[in-house]
C-alpha positions as CSV (number, residue, x, y, z in Angstrom):
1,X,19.0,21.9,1.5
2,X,15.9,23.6,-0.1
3,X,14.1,25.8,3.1
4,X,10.9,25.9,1.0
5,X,10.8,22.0,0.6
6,X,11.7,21.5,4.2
7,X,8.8,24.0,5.1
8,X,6.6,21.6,2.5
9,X,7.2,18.5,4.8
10,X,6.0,20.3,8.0
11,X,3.0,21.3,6.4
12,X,2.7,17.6,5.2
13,X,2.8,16.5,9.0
14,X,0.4,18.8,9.9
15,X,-2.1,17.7,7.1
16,X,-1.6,14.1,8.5
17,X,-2.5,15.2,12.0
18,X,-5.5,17.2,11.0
19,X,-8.1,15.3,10.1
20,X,-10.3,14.0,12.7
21,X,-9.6,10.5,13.5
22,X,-9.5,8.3,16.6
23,X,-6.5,9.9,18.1
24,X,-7.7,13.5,17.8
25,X,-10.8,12.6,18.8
26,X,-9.4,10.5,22.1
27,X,-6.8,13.7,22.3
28,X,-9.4,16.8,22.4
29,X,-11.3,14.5,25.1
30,X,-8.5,13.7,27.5
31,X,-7.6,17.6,27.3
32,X,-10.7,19.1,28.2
33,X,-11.3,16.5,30.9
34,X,-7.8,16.7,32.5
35,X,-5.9,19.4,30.6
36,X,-2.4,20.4,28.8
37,X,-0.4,16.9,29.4
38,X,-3.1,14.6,29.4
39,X,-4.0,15.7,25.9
40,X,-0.5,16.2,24.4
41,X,0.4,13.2,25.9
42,X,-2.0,11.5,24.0
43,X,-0.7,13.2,20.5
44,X,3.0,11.9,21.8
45,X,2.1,8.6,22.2
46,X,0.9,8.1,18.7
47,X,3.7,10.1,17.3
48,X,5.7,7.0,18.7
49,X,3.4,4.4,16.8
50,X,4.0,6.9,13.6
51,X,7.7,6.8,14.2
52,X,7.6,2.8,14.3
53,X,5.8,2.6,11.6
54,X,7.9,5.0,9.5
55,X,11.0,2.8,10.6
56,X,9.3,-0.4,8.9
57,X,8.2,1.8,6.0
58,X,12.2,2.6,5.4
59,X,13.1,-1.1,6.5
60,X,10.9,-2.2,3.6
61,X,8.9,-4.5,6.1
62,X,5.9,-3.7,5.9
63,X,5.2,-5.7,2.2
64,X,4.0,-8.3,3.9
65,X,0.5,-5.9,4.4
66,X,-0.5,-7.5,1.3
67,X,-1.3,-10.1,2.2
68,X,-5.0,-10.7,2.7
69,X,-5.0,-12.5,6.3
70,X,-3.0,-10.0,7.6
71,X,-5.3,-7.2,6.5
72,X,-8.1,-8.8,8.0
73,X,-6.3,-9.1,11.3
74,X,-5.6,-5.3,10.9
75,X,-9.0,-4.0,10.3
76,X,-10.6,-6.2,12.8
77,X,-8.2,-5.5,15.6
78,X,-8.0,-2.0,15.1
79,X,-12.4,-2.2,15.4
80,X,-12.2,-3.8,18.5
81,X,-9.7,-1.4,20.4
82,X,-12.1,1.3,18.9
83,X,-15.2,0.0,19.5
84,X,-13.9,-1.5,23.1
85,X,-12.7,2.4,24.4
86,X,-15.7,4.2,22.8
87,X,-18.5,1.9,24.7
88,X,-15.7,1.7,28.1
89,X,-16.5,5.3,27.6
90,X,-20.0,5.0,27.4
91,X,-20.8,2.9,30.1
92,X,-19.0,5.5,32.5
93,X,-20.4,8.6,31.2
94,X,-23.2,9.2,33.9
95,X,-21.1,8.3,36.7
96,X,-19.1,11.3,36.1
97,X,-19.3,14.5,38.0
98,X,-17.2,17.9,36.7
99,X,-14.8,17.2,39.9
100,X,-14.4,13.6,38.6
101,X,-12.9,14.7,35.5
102,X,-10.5,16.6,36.8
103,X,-6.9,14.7,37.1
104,X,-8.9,11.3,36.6
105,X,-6.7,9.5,33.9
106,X,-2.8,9.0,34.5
107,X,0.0,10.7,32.3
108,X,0.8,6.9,31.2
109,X,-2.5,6.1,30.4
110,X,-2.8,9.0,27.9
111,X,0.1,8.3,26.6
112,X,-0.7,4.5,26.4
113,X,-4.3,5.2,24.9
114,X,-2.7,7.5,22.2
115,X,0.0,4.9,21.4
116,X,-2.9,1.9,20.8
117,X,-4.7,3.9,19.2
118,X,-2.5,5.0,16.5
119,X,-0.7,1.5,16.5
120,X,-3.8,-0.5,15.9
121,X,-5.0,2.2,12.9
122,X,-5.2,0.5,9.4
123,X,-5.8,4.1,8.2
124,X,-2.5,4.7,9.8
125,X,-0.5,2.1,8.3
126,X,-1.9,3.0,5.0
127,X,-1.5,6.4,5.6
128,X,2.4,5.8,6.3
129,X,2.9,3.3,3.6
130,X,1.1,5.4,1.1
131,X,2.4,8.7,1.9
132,X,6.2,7.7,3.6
133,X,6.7,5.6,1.2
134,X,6.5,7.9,-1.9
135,X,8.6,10.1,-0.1
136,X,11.5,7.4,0.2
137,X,10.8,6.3,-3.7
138,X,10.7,10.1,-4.7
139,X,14.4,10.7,-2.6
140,X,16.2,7.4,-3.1
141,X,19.2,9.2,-4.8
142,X,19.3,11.9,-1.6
143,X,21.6,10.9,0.9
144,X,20.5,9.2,4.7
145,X,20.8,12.8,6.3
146,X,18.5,14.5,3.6
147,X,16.0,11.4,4.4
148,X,16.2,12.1,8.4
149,X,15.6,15.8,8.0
150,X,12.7,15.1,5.8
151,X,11.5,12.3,8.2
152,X,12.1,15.2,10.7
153,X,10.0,17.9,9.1
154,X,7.2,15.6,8.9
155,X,7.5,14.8,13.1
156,X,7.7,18.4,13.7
157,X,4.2,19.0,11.3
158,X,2.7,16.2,13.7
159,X,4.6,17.9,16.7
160,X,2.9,21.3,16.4
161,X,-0.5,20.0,15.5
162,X,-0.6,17.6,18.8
163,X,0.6,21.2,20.7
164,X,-1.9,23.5,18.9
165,X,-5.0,20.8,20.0
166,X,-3.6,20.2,23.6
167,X,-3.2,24.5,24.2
168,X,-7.0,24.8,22.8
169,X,-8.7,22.1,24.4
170,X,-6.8,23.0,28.0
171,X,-7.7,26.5,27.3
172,X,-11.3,26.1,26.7
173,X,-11.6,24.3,30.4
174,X,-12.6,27.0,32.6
175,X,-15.6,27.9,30.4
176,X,-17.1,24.5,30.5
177,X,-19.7,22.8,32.9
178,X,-20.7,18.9,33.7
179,X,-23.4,19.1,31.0
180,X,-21.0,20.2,28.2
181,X,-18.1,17.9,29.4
182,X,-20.4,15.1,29.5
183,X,-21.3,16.1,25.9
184,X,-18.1,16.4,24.6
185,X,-17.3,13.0,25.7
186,X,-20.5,11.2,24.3
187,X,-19.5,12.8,20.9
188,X,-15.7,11.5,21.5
189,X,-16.9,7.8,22.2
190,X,-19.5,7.8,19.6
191,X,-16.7,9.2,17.6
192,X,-14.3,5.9,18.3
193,X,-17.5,3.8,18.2
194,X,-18.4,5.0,14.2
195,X,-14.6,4.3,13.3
196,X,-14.6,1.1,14.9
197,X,-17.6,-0.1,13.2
198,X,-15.7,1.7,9.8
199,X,-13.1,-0.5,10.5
200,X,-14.9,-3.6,11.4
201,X,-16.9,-3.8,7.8
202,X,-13.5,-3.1,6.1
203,X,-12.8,-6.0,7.8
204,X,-15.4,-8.0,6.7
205,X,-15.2,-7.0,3.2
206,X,-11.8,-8.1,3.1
207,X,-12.5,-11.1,4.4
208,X,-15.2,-11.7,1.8
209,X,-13.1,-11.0,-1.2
């Protein structure tokens, strides 16, 4: 097994996980408000969705995303869970206190919100069926076990990514006041709100054509 190739798909998961997208943005919020767990619980929940959808990517189901209708479901669903948590978001924002964010949210919700997120992502589908998917074409003639440590590389990229955001946005807790938390999570929910609405004419568009 080549170390410098294995090394290649961890920095691969970490380029996956770095942009900002929905999930980091839900992930960076849920940390400062309630801390280490909350946040990487958030990052594990959608390395869950990434792991289903890398099981249909090496099942070879999901061909059926091109087709049209099912596209159109795709964007439009993944608006609305956007759209839906950025303005739930909203609507609570100046009911909250600094002693109301502390401990607010359940483990299970972070990990729920993460997992939904991710889940109902065209980008991540596309992302996975794009990217996974060349991978599996490129190493067809490697055996299952080079696949699985390849497949693992790429978890472990996502792994430490979701590990380094949790540690900083825990970390930068004490320093922080109601006025800057309350900040923070306007720019979150606007965040999900501007993807949603992304998603939404993508939608549309597709639906048009």
């Amino acid at each position: 097994m080549n170390f410098s190739l294995m090394i290649s798909f961890v920095f691969l998961g970490l380029s996956l996980a770095a942009p900002m997208g929905p999930v980091n943005s839900a992930e960076i919020d849920k940390g400062i408000k309630n801390g280490f767990f909350h946040a990487w619980l958030v990052g594990i929940g959608a390395m869950i969705a990434d792991a289903f959808f890398m099981l249909l990517v090496y099942l070879g189901l999901l061909q059926f995303l091109n087709i049209p209708p099912v596209q159109v479901f795709l964007w439009l669903f993944g608006s609305f869970v956007l759209i839906y948590t950025g303005f739930e978001g909203l609507l609570n924002l100046n009911k909250l206190t600094l002693m109301d964010y502390r401990k607010k949210d359940s483990l299970f919700s972070c990990l729920l919100s993460g997992f939904l997120l991710s889940i109902s992502s065209p980008l991540s589908i596309l992302f996975w069926l794009g990217i996974y998917g060349s991978i599996l074409a490129k190493t067809t003639e490697s055996s299952p076990n080079q696949i699985l440590i390849y497949s693992t590389m790429i978890f472990l990229g996502l792994a430490l990514w979701d590990l380094f955001i949790a540690v900083l946005t825990s970390g930068l807790r004490p320093l922080l006041n109601t006025r800057i938390l309350k900040m923070i999570s306007l720019l979150s929910c606007l965040s999900l709100i501007a993807f949603g609405v992304y998603f939404g004419i993508e939608g549309v568009q597709t639906l048009l054509n």
